[in-house]
C-alpha positions as CSV (number, residue, x, y, z in Angstrom):
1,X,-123.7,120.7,38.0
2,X,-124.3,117.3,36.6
3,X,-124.7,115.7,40.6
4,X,-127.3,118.9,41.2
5,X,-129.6,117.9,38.2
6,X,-129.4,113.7,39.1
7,X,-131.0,115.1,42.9
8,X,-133.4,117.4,41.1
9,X,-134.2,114.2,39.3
10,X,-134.7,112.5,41.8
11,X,-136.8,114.5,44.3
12,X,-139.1,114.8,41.4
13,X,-139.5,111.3,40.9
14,X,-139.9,111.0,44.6
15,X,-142.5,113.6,45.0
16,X,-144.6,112.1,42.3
17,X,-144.7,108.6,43.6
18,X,-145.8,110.3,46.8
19,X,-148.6,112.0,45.1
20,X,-149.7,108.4,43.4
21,X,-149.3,107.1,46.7
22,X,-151.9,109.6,48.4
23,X,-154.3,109.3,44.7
24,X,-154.4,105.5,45.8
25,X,-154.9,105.3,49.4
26,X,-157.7,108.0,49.0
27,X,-159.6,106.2,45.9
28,X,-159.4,102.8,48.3
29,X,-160.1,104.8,51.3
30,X,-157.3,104.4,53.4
31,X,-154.4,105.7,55.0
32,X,-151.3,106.2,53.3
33,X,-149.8,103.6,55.8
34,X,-151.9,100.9,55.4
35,X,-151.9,101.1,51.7
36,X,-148.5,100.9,51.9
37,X,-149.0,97.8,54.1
38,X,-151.4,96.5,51.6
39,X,-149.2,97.0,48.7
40,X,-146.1,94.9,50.3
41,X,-148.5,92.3,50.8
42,X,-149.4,92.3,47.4
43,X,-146.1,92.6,46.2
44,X,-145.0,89.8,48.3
45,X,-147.6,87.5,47.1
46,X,-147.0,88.2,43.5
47,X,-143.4,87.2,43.9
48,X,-143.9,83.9,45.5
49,X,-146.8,83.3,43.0
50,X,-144.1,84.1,39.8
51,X,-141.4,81.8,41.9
52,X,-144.1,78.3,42.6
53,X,-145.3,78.9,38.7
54,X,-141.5,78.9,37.7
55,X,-140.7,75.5,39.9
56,X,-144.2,74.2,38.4
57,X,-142.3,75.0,34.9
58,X,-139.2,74.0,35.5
59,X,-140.4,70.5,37.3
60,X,-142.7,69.9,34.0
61,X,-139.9,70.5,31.5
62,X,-137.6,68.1,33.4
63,X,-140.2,65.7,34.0
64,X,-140.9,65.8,29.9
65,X,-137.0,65.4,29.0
66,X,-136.5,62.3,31.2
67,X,-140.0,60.8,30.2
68,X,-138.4,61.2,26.7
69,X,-135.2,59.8,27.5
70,X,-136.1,56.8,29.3
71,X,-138.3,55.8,26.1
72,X,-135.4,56.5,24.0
73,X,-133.3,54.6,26.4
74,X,-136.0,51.9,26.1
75,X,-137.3,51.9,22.7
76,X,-136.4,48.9,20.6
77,X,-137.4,48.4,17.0
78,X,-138.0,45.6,15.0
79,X,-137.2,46.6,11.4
80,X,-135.1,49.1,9.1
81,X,-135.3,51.2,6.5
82,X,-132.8,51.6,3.5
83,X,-132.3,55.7,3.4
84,X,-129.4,55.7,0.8
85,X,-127.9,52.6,-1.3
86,X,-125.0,52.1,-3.7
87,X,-125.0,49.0,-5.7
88,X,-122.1,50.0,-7.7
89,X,-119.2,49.3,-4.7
90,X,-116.6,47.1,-5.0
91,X,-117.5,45.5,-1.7
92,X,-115.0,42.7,-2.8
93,X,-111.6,44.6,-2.4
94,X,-112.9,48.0,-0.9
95,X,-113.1,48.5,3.2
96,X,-114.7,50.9,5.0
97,X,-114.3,52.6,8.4
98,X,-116.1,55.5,9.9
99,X,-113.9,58.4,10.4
100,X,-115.7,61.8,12.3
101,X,-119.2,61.5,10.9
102,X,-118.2,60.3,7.8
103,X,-116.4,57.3,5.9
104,X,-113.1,56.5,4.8
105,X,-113.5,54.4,1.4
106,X,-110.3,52.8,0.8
107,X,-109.0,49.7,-1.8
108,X,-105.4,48.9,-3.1
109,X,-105.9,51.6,-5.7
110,X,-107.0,54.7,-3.8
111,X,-109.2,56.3,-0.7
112,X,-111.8,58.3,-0.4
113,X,-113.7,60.5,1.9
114,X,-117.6,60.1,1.6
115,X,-120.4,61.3,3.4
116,X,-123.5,59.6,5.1
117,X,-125.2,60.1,1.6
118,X,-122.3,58.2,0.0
119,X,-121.3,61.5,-2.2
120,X,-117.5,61.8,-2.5
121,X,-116.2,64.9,-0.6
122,X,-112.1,64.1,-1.7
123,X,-110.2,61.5,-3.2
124,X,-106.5,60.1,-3.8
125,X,-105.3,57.3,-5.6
126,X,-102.1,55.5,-4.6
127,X,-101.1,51.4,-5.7
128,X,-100.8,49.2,-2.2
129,X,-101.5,45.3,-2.1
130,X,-102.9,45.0,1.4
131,X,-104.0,48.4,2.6
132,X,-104.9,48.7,6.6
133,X,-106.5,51.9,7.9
134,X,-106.4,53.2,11.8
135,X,-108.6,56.5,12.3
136,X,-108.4,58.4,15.4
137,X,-110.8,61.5,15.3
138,X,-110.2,63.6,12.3
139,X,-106.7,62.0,11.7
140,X,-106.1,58.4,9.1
141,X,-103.4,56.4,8.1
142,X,-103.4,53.6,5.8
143,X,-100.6,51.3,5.5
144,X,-99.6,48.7,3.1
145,X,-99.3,45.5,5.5
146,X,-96.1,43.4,4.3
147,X,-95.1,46.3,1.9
148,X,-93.3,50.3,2.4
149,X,-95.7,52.3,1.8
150,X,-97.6,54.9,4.3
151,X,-100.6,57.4,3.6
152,X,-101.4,60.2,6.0
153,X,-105.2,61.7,5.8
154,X,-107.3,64.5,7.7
155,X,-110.7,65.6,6.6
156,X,-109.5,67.5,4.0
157,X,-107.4,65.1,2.3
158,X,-103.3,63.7,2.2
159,X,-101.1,65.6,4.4
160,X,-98.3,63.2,3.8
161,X,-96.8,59.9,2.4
162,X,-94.0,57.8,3.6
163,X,-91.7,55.1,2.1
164,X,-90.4,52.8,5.1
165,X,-87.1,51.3,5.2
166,X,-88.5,47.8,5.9
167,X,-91.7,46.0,5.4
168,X,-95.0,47.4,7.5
169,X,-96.4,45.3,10.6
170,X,-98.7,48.1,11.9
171,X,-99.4,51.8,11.9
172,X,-101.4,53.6,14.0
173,X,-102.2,57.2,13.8
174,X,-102.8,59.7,17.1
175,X,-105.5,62.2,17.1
176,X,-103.2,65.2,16.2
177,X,-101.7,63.4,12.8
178,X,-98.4,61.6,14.2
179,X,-98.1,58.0,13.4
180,X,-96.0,55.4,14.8
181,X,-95.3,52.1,12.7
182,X,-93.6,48.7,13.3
183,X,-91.5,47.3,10.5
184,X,-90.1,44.2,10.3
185,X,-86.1,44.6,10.0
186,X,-85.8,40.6,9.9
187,X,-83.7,39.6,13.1
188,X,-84.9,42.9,14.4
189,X,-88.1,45.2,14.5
190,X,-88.2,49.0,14.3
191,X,-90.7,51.2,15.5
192,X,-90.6,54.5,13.7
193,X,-92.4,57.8,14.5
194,X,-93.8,60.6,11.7
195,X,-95.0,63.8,11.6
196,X,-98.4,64.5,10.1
197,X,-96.0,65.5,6.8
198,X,-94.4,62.0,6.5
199,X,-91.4,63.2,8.2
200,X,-89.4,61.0,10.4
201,X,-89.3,62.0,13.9
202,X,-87.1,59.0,15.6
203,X,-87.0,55.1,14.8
204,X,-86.1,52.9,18.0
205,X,-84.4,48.8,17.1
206,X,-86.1,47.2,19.5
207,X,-84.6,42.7,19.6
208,X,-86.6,39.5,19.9
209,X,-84.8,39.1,23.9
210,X,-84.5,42.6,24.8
211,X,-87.1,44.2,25.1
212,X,-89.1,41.9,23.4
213,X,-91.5,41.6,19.6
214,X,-93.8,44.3,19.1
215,X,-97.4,42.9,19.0
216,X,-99.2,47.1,19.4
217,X,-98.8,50.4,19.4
218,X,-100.6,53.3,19.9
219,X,-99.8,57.3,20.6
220,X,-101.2,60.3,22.9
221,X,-103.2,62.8,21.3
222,X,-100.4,65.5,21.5
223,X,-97.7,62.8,20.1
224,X,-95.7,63.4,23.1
225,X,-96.1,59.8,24.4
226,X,-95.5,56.5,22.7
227,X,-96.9,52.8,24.2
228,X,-95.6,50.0,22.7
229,X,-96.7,46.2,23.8
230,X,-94.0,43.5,23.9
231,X,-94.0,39.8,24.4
232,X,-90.9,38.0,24.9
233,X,-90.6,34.4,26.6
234,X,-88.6,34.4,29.9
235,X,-87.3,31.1,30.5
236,X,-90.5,28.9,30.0
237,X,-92.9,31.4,30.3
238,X,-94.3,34.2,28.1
239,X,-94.0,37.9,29.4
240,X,-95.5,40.8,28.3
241,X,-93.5,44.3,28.6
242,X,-95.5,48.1,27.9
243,X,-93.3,50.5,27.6
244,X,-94.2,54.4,27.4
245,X,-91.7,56.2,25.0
246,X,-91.2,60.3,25.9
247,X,-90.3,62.1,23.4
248,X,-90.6,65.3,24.8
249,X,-88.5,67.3,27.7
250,X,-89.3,64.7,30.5
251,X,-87.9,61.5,28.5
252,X,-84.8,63.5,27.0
253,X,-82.4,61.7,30.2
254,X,-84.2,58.6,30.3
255,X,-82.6,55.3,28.4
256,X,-84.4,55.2,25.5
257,X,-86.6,57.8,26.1
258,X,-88.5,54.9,28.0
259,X,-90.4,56.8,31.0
260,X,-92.1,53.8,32.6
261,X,-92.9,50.3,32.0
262,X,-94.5,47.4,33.4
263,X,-93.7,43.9,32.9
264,X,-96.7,41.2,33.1
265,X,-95.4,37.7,33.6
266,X,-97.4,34.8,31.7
267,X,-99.7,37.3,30.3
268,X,-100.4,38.3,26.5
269,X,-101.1,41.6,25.9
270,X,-102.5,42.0,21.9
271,X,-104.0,45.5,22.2
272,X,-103.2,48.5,23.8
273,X,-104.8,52.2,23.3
274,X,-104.3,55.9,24.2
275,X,-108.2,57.0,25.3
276,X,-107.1,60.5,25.4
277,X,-103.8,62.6,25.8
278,X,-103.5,61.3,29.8
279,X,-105.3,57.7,29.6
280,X,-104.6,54.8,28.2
281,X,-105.8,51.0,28.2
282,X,-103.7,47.7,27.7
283,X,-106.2,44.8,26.9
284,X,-105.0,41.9,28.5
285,X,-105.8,37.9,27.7
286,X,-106.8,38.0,31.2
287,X,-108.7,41.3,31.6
288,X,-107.3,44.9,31.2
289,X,-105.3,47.6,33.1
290,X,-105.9,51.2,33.1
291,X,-103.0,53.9,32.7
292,X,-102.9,57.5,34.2
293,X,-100.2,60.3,33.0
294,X,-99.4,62.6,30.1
295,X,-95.8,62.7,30.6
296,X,-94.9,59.2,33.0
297,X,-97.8,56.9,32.6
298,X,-98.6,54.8,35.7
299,X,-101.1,51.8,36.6
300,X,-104.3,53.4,37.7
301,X,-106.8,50.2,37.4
302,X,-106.3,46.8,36.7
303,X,-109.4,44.2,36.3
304,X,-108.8,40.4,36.0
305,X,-110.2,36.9,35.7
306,X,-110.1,33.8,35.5
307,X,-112.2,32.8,33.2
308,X,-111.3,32.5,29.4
309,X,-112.2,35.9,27.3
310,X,-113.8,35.3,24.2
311,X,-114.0,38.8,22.6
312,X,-113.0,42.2,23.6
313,X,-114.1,45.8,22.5
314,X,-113.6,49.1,23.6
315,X,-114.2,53.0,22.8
316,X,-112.9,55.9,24.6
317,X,-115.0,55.7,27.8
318,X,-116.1,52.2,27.4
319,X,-114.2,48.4,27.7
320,X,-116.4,45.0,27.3
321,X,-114.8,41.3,27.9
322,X,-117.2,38.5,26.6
323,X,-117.1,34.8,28.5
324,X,-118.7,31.8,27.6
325,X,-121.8,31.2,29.7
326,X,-122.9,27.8,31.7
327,X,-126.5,28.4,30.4
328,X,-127.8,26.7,27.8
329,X,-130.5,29.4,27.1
330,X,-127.6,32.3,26.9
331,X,-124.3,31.1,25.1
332,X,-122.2,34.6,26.2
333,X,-121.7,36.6,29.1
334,X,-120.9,40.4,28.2
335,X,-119.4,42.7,31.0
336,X,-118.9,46.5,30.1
337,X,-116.4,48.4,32.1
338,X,-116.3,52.6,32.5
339,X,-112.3,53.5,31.2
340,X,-112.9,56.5,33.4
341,X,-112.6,54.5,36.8
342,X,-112.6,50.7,35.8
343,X,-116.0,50.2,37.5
344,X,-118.6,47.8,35.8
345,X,-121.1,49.7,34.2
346,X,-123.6,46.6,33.7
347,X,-123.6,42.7,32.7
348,X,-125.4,41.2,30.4
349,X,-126.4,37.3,29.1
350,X,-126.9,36.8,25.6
351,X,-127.4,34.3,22.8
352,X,-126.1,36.1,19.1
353,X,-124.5,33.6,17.1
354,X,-121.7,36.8,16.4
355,X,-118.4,36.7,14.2
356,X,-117.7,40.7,15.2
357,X,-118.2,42.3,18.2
358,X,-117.5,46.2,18.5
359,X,-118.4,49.4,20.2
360,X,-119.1,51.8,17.6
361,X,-120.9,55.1,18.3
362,X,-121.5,54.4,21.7
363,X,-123.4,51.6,21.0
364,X,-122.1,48.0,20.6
365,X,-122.5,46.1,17.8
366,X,-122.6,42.3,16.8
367,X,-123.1,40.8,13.8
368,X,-122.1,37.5,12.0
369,X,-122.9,37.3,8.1
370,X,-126.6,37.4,8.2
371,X,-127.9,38.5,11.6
372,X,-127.2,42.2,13.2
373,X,-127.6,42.8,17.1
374,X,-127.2,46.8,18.1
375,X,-127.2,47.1,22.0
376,X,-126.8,51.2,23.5
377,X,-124.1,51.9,26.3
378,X,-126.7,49.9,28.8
379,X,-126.7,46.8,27.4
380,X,-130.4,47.5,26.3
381,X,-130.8,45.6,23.3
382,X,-132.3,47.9,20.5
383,X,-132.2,45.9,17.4
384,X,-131.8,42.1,16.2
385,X,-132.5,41.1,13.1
386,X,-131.4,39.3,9.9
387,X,-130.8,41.0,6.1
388,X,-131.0,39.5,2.8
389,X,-127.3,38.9,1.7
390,X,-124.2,38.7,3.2
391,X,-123.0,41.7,6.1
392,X,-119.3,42.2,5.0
393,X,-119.1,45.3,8.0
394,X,-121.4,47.2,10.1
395,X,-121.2,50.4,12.2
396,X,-123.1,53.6,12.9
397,X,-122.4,56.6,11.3
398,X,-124.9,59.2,13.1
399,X,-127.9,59.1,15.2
400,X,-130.0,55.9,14.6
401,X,-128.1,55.7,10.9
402,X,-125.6,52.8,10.3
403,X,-123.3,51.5,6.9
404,X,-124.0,48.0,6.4
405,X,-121.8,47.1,3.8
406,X,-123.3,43.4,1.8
407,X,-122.1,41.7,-0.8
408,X,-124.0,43.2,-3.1
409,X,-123.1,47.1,-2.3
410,X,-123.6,49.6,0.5
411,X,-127.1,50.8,2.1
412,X,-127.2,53.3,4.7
413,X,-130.4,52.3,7.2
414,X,-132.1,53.8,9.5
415,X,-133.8,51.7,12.2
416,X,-137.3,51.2,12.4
């Protein structure tokens, strides 16, 4: 019944767009052909009209967005503006550090979680003589350096403490919460491993010959993974040994859960850092090496050279070695390396008298203690400039906003 009614439907609809058909070509005085000829013409012609007005739009729009981003890219400014101050800090004793849009405010009696607009979202107090932070993400951990005592942070506030066995060296916190520490055990070092809760999840004695002193650390975003830099000296020469620690499934069998490792002789190797949960970077005194692997790490990249680095900095996708420069005119030589492949992304000459270097929001940063520098990710410098006072740290917190922290308190700018 219901397949009867759809064809009488149908045939209607069919018979009346036969009669319009018949209306039309008799008003225009035709036959019902070549109106029908004339009609897929038109039709035709509308379409490809409709399709060249859509490319026209489409072209425009693009044409607009790069305009914009290449003066963006471009723009540089001269000035800033102070958007929110606090005179009241302790700049003398506090530290700052940005942590995911907003900033971790931390002293030797407590830490706090403040926004761009300096208003306290969470505090906790705690008593620590020399406190350290590491942030990674949403995730902090501040240590007491040369004392036992461990804070673990997210956003929302303390997820855990811990009270070491032996004195702290450095802690560094992974993306998901776990943090890894070095403690100095006297003849010995330990390296121990905690859960975002301050439990302990394994503690490795690690000896002066074998494998070697701890000088980094750092962890994969799932935990799973530990790197661990050592130097040790091997006969008259110093060697540098990173290991990757398992401690998952895969490094259950393996001697010391140690899954690969890769010794570098007469080389120093100060820093090392996971980029995400399969890459990982080992900054070198004479260049850098790229790792590959979530479960067994391997060399993917490795740039040297001969010349003596001055500085270092890195982010996630980015790495930059600064050398002295022969000109007079230009004092430094910056070269900025993609972590994704090792390739040089640009290289730049400059001449800023700078204490710090560091990338920070995708844009690097140099300042000494009265002139700030902010290049972008091109080496495009956007802003140089001094400041009445004396910058204690500097670092962007959002788009075209930055703390710089004086002597005299905090001001959020914006530049100008």
């Amino acid at each position: 019944m219901a397949n009867t009614l759809k064809k009488i439907v149908k045939k209607h609809k069919k018979k009346k767009l036969m009669a319009e058909k018949q209306k039309m070509a008799k008003a225009q005085g035709v036959s019902e052909e070549e109106y029908a000829d004339n009609y897929e013409l038109r039709l035709s012609r509308h379409k490809r009209n409709i399709v060249k007005k859509t490319v026209i739009t489409v072209v425009a729009i693009a044409a607009a967005v790069t305009a914009v981003g290449f003066y963006i890219e471009k723009r540089s400014y001269h000035n800033y503006k102070v958007v929110q101050s606090s005179e009241q800090e302790d700049v003398v004793s506090t530290s700052y550090i940005e942590m995911d849009g907003d900033i971790l405010r931390y002293s030797p009696d407590g830490v706090s979680l403040v926004s761009d607009k300096m208003s306290t979202l969470w505090s906790e107090t705690y008593q620590m003589q020399n406190p350290v932070a590491d942030v990674n993400g949403t995730r902090a951990v501040i240590a007491d350096k040369d004392g036992t005592t461990l804070e673990i942070y997210d956003k929302s506030g303390k997820t855990g403490s811990v009270t070491t066995s032996y004195s702290i060296i450095k802690a560094r916190v992974s993306k998901s919460g776990l943090v890894a520490a070095i403690l100095d055990g006297g003849d010995d070092t330990w390296i121990d491993f905690y859960s975002t809760d301050g439990s302990l999840i394994a503690e490795n004695q690690t000896k002066i010959d074998d494998p070697g002193y701890p000088l980094d650390i750092a962890v994969s975003e799932d935990g799973v993974v530990m790197m661990v830099t050592y130097q040790f000296v091997d006969g008259s020469d110093t060697t540098s040994y990173v290991a990757f620690y398992n401690f998952g499934d895969v490094g259950q069998n393996e001697d010391d859960r140690i899954v690969s490792g890769y010794k570098y002789e007469g080389v120093v190797v100060p820093q090392i850092q996971y980029l995400s949960n399969n890459r990982s970077i080992a900054l070198k005194d004479n260049g850098f090496t790229i790792y590959q692997g979530s479960q067994i790490p391997k060399e993917v990249k490795t740039i040297e050279t001969d010349k003596e680095i001055v500085s270092t900095f890195y982010d996630d996708d980015m790495v930059g070695l600064v050398f002295k420069n022969d000109s007079k005119d230009k004092q430094y030589i910056m070269e900025v390396y993609n972590t994704a492949d090792g390739k040089l992304k640009f290289k730049e000459d400059f001449n800023i008298p700078y204490t710090t270097i560091k990338l920070s929001g995708g844009n690097i940063l140099m300042y000494n203690s009265s002139q700030m520098c902010v290049m972008n990710s091109r080496g495009v410098q956007k802003y140089l400039g001094s400041v009445d006072g004396t910058i204690k740290d500097f670092f962007k917190i959002g788009m075209n906003r930055y703390l710089l922290v004086l002597d005299s308190g905090v001001d959020v700018i914006k530049l100008s």
